[in-house]
C-alpha positions in Angstrom: -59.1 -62.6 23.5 -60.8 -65.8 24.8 -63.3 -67.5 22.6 -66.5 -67.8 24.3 -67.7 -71.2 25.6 -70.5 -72.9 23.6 -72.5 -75.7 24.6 -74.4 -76.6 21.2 -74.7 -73.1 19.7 -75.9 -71.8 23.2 -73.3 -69.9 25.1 -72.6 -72.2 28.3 -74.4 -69.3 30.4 -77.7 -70.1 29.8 -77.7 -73.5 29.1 -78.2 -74.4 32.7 -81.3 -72.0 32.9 -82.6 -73.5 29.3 -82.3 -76.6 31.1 -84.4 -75.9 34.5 -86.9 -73.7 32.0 -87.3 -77.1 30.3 -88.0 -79.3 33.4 -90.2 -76.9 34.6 -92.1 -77.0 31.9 -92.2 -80.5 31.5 -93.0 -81.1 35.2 -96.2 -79.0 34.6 -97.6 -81.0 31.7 -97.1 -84.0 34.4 -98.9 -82.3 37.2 -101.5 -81.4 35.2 -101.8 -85.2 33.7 -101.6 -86.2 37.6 -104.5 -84.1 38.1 -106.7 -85.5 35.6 -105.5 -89.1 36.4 -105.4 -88.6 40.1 -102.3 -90.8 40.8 -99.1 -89.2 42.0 -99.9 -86.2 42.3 -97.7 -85.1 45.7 -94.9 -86.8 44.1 -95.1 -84.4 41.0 -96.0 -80.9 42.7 -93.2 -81.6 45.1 -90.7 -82.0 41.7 -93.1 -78.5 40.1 -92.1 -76.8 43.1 -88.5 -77.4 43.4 -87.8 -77.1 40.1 -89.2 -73.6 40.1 -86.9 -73.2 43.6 -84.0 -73.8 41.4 -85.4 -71.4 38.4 -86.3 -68.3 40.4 -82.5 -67.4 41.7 -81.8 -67.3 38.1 -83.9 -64.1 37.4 -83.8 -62.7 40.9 -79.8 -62.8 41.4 -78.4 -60.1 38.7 -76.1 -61.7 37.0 -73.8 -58.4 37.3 -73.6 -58.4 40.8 -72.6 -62.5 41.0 -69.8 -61.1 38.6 -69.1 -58.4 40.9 -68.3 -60.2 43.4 -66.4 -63.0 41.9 -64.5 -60.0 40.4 -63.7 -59.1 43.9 -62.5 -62.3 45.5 -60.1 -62.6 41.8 -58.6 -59.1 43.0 -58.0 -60.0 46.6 -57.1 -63.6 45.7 -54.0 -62.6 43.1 -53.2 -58.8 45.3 -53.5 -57.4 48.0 -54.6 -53.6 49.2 -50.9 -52.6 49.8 -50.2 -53.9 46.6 -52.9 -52.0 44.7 -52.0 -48.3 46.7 -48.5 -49.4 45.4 -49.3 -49.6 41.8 -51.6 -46.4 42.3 -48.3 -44.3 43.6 -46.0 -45.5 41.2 -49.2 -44.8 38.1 -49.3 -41.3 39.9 -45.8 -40.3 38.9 -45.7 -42.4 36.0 -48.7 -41.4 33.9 -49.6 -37.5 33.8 -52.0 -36.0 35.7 -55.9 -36.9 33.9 -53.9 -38.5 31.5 -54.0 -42.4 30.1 -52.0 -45.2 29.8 -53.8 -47.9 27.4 -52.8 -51.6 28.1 -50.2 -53.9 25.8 -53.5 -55.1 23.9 -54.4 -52.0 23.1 -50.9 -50.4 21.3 -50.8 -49.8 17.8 -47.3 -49.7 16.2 -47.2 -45.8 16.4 -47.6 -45.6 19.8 -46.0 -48.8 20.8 -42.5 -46.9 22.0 -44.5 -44.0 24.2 -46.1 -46.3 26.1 -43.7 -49.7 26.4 -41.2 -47.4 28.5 -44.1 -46.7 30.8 -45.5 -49.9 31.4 -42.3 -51.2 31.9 -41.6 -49.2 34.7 -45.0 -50.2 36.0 -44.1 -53.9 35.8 -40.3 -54.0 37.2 -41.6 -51.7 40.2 -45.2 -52.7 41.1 -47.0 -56.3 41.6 -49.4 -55.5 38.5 -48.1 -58.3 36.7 -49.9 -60.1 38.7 -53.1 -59.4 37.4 -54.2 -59.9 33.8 -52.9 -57.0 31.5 -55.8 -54.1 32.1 -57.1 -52.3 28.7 -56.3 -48.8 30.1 -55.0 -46.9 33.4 -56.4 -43.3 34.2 -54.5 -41.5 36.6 -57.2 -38.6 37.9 -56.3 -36.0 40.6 -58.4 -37.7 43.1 -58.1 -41.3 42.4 -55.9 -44.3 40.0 -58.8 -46.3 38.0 -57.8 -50.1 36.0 -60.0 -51.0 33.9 -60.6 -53.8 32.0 -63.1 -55.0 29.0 -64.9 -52.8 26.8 -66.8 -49.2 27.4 -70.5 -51.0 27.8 -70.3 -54.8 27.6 -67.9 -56.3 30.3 -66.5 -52.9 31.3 -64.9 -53.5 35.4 -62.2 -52.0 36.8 -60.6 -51.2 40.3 -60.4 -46.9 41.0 -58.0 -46.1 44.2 -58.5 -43.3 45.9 -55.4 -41.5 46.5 -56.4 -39.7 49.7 -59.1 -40.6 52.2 -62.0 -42.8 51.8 -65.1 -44.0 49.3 -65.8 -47.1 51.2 -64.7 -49.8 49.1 -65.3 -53.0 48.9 -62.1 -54.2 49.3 -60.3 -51.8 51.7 -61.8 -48.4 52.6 -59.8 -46.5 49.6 -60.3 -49.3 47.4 -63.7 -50.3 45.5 -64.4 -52.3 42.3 -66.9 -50.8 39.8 -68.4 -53.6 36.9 -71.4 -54.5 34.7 -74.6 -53.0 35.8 
């Protein structure tokens, strides 16, 4: 598992945000001293007002949904919708009906032999090696779900329907679910 990126002891997400939070800040001590000294003071409520231009995205765009679609391109950049109905034919004959098939990460040295033989086939006949190893695979009657990341934090995944449409968003029998 990847260690997270720091900047400092901030995680790199919000360091940018800290940042324009900061300026902001700063550039409305400086309007207020342009007030009082009456110099400057177009200069500095032009710099107040962009500066909160730049800081409003930040809590107006969910961070969930700018993962979600980045999630999306990542899908259609490394497979394609043939590709994914593929893997969700050969995970419908390969894993049992509403049953499981947890990813390499997630084997513990009992279970290690039941699953390898599965996955294997999985690899050698499908293009998911493609994409990075998913936590788990659920094959349900209606639909083929990969999932990735954890149950709450960072949970996303890819279901394909089997038959017919959900309107997906990235073929009509193919969506992406994530964070939020």
């Amino acid at each position: 598992m990847p260690l997270p990126l720091l900047i400092g002891p901030l995680p790199a997400q919000i360091v940018p945000v800290l940042i324009i939070l900061f300026s902001s800040i700063t550039l409305a001590a400086i309007c207020i001293v342009t007030l009082v000294q009456g110099s400057n003071r177009r200069l500095a409520f032009s710099m107040l007002f962009l500066s909160w231009l730049f800081l409003a995205p930040g809590f107006v765009i969910t961070p969930a949904k700018v993962f979600q679609i980045g999630f999306r391109q990542r899908i259609l950049s490394t497979v394609s919708p043939a590709e994914l109905r593929e893997i969700a034919r050969v995970c419908s004959t390969a894993i049992p009906l509403d049953g499981r098939l947890p990813g390499p990460m997630n084997w513990s040295p009992s279970n290690e032999p039941e699953y390898r033989g599965t996955w294997n086939v999985l690899i050698d006949r499908t293009s998911l090696g493609k994409l990075d190893a998913p936590t788990v695979i659920f094959n349900h009657a209606e639909a083929v779900e990969i999932d990735w990341g954890g149950a709450l934090a960072g949970h996303r995944g890819i279901i394909i329907q089997k038959n017919g449409s959900v309107g997906g968003d990235i073929a009509p029998d193919i969506r992406t679910v994530g964070p939020g």
